[in-house]
N, C-alpha and C positions, 0 to 999 in steps of 0.2 A: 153768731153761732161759733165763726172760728177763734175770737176772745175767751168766751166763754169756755170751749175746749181746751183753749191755751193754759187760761188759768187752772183748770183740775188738772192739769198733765202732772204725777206725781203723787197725789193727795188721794184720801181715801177715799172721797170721791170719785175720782180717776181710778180705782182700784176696781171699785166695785162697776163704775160703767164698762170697764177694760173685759171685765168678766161677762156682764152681759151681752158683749160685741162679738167676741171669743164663742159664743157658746151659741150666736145667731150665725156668726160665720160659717162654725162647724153644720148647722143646720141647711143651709145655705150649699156647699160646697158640698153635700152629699145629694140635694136634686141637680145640682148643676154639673157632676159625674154621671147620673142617672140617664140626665137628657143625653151629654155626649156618646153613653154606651145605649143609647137606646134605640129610638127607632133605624136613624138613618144612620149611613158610615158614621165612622166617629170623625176621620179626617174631615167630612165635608159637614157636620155637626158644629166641629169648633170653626171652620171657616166663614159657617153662617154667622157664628155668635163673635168672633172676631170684629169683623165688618161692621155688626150692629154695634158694639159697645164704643167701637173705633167713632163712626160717624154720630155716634150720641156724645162720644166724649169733645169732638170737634170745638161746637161753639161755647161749651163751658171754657176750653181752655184758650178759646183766642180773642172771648170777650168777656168774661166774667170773672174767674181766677186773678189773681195778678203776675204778671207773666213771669217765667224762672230767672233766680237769679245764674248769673254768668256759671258759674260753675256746676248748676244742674245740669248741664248737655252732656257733661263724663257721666252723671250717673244715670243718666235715662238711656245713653249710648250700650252701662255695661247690664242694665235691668232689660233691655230690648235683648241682647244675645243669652241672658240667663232662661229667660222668659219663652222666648224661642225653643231652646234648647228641652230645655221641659216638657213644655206642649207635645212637640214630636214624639219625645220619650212617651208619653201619657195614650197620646192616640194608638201607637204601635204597640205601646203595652195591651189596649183595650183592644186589639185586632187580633192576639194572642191567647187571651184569658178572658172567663166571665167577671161583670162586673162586680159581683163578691168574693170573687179570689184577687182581681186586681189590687181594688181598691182600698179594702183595709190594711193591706202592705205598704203601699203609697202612704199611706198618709198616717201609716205608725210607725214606719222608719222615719220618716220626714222628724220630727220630734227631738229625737237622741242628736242628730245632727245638728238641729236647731241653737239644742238645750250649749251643747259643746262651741257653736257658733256665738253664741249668747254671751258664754264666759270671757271668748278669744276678744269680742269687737265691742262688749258692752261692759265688760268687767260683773256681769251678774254671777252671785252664787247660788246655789240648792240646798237647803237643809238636807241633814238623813232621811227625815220622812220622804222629800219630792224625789229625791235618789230611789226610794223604792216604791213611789208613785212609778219611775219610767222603768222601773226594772218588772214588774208587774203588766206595764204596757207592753213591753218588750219581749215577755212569755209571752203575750195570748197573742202579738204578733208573730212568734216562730213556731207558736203553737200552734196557729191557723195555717203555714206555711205549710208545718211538716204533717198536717191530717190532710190538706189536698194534694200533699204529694202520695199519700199512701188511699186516697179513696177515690179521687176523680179522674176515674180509668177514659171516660170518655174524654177527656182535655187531653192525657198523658203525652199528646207528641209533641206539644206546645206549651206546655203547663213550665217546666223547665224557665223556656225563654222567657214566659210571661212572668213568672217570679222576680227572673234578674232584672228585668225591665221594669217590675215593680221598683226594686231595690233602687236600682239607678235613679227613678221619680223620684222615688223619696230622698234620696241626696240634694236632688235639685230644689225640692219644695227647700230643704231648710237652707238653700243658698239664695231663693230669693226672698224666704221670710227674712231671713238675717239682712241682705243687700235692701231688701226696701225698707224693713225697717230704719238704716242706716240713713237711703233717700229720704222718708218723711220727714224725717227729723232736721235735715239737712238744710231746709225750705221753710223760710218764715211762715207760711201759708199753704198746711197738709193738703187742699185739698187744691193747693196748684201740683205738686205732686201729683195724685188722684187724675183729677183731669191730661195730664198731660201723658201720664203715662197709658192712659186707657187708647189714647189717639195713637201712640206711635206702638202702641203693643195688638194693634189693629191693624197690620200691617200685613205681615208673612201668611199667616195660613189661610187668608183667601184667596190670594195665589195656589197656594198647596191644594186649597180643596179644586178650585177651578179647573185646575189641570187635569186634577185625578176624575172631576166631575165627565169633562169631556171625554174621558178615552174610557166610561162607562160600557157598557152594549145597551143598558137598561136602567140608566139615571134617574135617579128620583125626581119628581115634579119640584120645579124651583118655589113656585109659590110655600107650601107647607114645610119645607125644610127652612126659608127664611123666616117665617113664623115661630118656627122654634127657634131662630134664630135670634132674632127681637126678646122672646119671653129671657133665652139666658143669658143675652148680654143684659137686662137690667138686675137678672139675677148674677151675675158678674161683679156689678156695679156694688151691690149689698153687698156682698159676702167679701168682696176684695178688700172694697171701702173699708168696710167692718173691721177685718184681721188688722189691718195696717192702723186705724186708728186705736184700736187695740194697743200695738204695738208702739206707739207714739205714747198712750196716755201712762201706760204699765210697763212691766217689765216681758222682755221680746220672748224668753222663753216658757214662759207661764201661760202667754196668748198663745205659743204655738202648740203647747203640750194640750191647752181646753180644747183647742178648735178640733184636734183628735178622734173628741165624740163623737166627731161626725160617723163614725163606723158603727154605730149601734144604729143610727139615722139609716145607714147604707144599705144596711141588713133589711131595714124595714121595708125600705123601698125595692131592693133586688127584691123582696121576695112580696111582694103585692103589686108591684108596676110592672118588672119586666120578667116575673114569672120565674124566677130561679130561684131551685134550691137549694134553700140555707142551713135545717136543720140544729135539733136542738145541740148538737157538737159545735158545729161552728158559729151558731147565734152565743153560745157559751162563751167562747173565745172571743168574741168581740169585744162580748158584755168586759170582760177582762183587762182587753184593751181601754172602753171608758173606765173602767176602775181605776186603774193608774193613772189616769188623768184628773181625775178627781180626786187622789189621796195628793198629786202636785202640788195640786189650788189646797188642800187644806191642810197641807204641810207645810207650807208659804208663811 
């Protein structure tokens, strides 16, 4: 499997599986925001799904993978603090905002940073077309911004914070597409990457939720929140794996501009799973945001 990966990394082969990965990822990474903003806290949500994807990732990485070479410990060291630093931002943002105001900011700003990250550490260019593939994402991104700040009176005391804390996500998303992209590549064997990093990025916010768990009044029952736990660390495992091998086989900001879609995905699910309204204005604006993601890919 991982020869065969090796060998298309580059080729049109590798183009077109890169796309298909990108576009499962975005799939992926819009139920797996779903589950965190959904039933339970969102802090005590990722800590279940931490844990799980942590202790699944264990024995792939300390008997099956082939083990990192020396110089992987700096970058698992600087993708653990990226990583971290995210999550927090992601859960506080989701304790501020609904998950359809959150989310399609998160992960439409992430993109431009990406794209700018892409050129600095990978030397990739954009044609004129993919320049107004993200300038198109980048409206119906500020365009969704500025209609929940003129209509969602019930958020309005926290709407504010929850934007900028969007914003700040989405920096972070395209710091660690761009740094893992950097990692997988770095490692004769991506999916010793993969494995190792799911282990040590299983770390912090089971702590975080445990704490917060105990000083509840009225905690949720452990068994069904580690359940959902399990479903999104393997849902973790897909959509992570995905983007990153993605990002190995193609070029890093063309995988982070598709995965994007996920916001047309987000829409669908805020408004049939967790019951929030989306409306034909802001399901508009989404749609927008995939547009420009799809003129990227086919201005490529």
């Amino acid at each position: 499997m991982t020869d065969w990966l090796l060998s298309i990394e580059g080729t049109e082969a590798g183009h077109r599986l890169a796309l298909v990965l990108a576009l499962l990822a975005a799939f992926l990474h819009a139920v797996f925001g779903a589950m965190q903003k959904g039933r339970h806290d969102p802090w005590l949500t990722r800590g279940a799904i931490d844990i799980s994807y942590g202790v699944m990732a264990a024995p792939f990485a300390f008997f099956v993978v082939p083990w990192p070479e020396p110089h992987m410990w700096l970058i698992f060291a600087g993708a653990f603090v990226i990583h971290t630093v995210y999550k927090v931002l992601q859960a506080w943002a989701y304790t501020k905002g609904a998950y359809t105001v959150v989310y399609p900011v998160v992960r439409g700003t992430g993109p431009l940073f990406a794209v700018i990250g892409a050129y600095l550490i990978f030397n990739e260019t954009f044609t004129g077309t993919q320049w107004l593939g993200v300038a198109v994402l980048l409206s119906g991104i500020f365009g969704l911004a500025v209609y929940n700040m003129i209509f969602l009176v019930s958020e309005r005391d926290t709407l504010n914070l929850a934007l900028a804390l969007a914003v700040l996500t989405g920096l972070f998303v395209a710091l660690y597409t761009t740094y893992d992209a950097y990692g997988i590549r770095a490692t004769a064997d991506p999916f010793t990457f993969l494995a190792w990093f799911f282990m040590i990025d299983g770390i912090v916010m089971p702590l975080v939720a445990l704490h917060r768990w105990r000083g509840m009044i009225d905690p949720p029952a452990f068994g069904p929140l580690m359940t959902r736990g399990v479903i999104g660390g393997l849902i973790a495992f897909m959509s992570f794996g995905s983007i990153m091998m993605a990002t190995r086989l193609d070029k890093v900001g063309e995988a982070a501009v598709l995965r994007e879609t996920s916001t047309v995905f987000a829409a669908a699910i805020g408004w049939l799973f967790l019951k929030e309204t989306v409306g034909p204005r802001r399901l508009a604006l989404m749609a927008l945001i995939a547009a420009g993601a799809v003129i990227v890919e086919v201005g490529g």
